[in-house]
ROSE-4610 file (N, C-alpha, C; in Angstrom, 1 decimal, always signed):
// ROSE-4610
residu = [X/X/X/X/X/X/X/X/X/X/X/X/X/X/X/X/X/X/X/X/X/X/X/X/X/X/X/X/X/X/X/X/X/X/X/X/X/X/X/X/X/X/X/X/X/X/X/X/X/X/X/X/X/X/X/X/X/X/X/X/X/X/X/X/X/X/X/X/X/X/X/X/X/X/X/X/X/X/X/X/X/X/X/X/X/X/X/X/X/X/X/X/X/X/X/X/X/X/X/X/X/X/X/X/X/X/X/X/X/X/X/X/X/X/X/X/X/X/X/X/X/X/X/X/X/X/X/X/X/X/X/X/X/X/X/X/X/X/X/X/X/X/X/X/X/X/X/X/X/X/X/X/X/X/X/X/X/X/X/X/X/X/X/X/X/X/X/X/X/X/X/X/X/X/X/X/X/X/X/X/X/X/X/X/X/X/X/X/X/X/X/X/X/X/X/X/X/X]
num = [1/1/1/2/2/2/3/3/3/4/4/4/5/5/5/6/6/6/7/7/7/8/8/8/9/9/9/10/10/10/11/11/11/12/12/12/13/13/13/14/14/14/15/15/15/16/16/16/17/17/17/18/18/18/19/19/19/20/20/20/21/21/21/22/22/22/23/23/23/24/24/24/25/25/25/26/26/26/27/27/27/28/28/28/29/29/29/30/30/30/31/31/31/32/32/32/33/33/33/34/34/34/35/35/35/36/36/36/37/37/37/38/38/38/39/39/39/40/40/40/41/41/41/42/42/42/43/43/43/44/44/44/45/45/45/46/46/46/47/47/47/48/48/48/49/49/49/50/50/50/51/51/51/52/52/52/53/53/53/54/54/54/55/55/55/56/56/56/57/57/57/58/58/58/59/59/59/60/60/60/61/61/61/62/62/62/63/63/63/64/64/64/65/65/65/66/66/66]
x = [+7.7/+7.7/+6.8/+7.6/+6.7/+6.8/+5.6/+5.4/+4.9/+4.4/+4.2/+2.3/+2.1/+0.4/-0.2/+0.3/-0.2/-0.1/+0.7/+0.6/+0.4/+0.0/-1.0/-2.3/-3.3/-3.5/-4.5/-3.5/-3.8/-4.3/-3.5/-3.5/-4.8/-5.0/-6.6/-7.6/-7.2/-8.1/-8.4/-7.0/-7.0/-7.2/-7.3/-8.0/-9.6/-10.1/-11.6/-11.9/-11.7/-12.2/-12.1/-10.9/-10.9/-12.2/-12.6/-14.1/-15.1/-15.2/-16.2/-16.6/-15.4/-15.8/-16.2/-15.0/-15.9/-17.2/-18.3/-19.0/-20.0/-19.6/-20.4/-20.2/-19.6/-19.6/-20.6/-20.3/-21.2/-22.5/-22.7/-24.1/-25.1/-24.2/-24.3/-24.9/-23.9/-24.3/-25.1/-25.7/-26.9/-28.2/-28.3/-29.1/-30.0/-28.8/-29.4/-30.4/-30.0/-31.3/-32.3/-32.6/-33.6/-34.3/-34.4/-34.3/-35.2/-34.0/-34.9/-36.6/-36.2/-37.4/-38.7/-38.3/-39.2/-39.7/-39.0/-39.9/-40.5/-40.1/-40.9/-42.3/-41.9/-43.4/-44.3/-44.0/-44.6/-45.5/-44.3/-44.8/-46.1/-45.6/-46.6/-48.2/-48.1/-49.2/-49.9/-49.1/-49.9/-50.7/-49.9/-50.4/-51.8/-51.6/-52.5/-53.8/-53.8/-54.8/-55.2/-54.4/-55.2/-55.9/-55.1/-56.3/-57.0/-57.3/-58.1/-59.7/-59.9/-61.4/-61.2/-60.6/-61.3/-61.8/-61.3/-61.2/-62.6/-62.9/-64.5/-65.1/-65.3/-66.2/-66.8/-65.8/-65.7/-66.7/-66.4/-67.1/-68.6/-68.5/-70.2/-70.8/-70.5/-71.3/-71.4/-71.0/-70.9/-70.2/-69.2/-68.3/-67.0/-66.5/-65.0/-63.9/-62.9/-61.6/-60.9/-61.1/-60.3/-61.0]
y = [+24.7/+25.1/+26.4/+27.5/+29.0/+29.3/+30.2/+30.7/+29.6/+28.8/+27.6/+27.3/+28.4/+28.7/+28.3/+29.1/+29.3/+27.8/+27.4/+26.0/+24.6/+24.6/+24.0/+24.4/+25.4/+25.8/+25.1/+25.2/+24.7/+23.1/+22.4/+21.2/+20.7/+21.5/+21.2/+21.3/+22.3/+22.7/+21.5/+20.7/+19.8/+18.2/+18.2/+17.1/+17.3/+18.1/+18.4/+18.4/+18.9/+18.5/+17.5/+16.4/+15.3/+14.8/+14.6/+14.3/+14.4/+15.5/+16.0/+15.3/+15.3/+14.6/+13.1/+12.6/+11.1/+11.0/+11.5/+11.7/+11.8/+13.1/+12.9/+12.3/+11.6/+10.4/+9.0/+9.2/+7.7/+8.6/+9.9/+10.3/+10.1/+9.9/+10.3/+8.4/+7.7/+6.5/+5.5/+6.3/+5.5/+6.6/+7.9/+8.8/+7.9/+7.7/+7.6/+6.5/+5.3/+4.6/+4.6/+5.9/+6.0/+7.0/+7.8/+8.5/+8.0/+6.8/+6.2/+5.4/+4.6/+3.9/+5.3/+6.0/+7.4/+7.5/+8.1/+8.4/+7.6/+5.9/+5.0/+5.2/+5.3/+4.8/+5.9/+6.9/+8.4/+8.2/+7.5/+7.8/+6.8/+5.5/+4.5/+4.6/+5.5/+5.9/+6.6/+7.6/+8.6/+7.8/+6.9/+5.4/+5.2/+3.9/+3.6/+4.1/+5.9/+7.0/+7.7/+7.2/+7.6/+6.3/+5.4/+3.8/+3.3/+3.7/+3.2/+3.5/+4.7/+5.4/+4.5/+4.5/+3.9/+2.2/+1.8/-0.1/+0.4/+0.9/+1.1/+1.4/+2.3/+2.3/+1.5/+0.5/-0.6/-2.2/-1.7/-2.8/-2.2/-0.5/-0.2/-0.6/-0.9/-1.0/-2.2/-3.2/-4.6/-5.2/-4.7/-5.7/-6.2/-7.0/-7.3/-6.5/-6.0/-6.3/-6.6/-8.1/-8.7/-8.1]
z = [-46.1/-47.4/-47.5/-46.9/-47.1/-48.9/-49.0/-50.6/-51.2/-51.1/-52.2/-52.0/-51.5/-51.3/-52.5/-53.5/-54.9/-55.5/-55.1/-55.8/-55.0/-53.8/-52.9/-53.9/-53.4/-54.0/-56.0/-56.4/-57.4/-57.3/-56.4/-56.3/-55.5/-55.1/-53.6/-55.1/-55.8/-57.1/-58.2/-58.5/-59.2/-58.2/-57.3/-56.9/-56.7/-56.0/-56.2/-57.1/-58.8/-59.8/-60.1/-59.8/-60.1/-59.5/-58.7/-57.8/-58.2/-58.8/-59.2/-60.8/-61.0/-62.4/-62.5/-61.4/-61.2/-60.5/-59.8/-59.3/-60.8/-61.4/-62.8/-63.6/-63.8/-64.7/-64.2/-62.7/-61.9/-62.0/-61.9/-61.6/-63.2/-64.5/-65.5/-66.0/-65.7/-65.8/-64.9/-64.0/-63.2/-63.7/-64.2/-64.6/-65.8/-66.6/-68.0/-68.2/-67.3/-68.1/-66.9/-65.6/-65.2/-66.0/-66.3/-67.3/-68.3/-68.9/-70.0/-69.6/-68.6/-67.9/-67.6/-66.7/-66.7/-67.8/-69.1/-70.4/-71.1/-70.9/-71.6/-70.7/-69.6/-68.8/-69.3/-69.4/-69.6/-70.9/-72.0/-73.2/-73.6/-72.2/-72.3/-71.9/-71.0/-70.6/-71.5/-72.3/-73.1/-74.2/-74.8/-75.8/-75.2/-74.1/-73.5/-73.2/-72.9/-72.6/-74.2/-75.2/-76.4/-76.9/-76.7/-77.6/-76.5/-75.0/-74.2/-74.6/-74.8/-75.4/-76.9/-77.8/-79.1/-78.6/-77.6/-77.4/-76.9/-75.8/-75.5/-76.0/-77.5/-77.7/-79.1/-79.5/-80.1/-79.3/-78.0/-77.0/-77.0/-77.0/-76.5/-78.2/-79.1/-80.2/-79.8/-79.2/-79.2/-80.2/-80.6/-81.7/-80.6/-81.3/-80.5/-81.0/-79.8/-80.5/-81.5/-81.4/-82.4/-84.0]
């Protein structure tokens, strides 16, 4: 099949993107809820490192918590 370069070719073209797209779709759906886990923990910490200092110095007066 001489001349039909051009349309090989295309076809090497359209199966590699096929690939590529399912790769990002799996890369996209195992991303997302690390992702999400990452910024909870992130945001949790920042929580945690702003009400850590008010709970202590609630304890250095000697009051409780509660």
């Amino acid at each position: 099949e001489t001349g039909e370069l051009g349309n090989m070719l295309k076809r090497i073209a359209a199966f590699y993107q096929s690939i590529i797209e399912t790769f990002l779709k799996r890369f996209g759906i195992i991303f997302e809820p690390v992702m999400l886990i990452f910024m909870g923990v992130v945001i949790g910490t920042i929580v945690i490192a702003m009400f850590l200092p008010i709970f202590d110095l609630v304890t250095l007066r000697g009051g409780s918590v509660n």
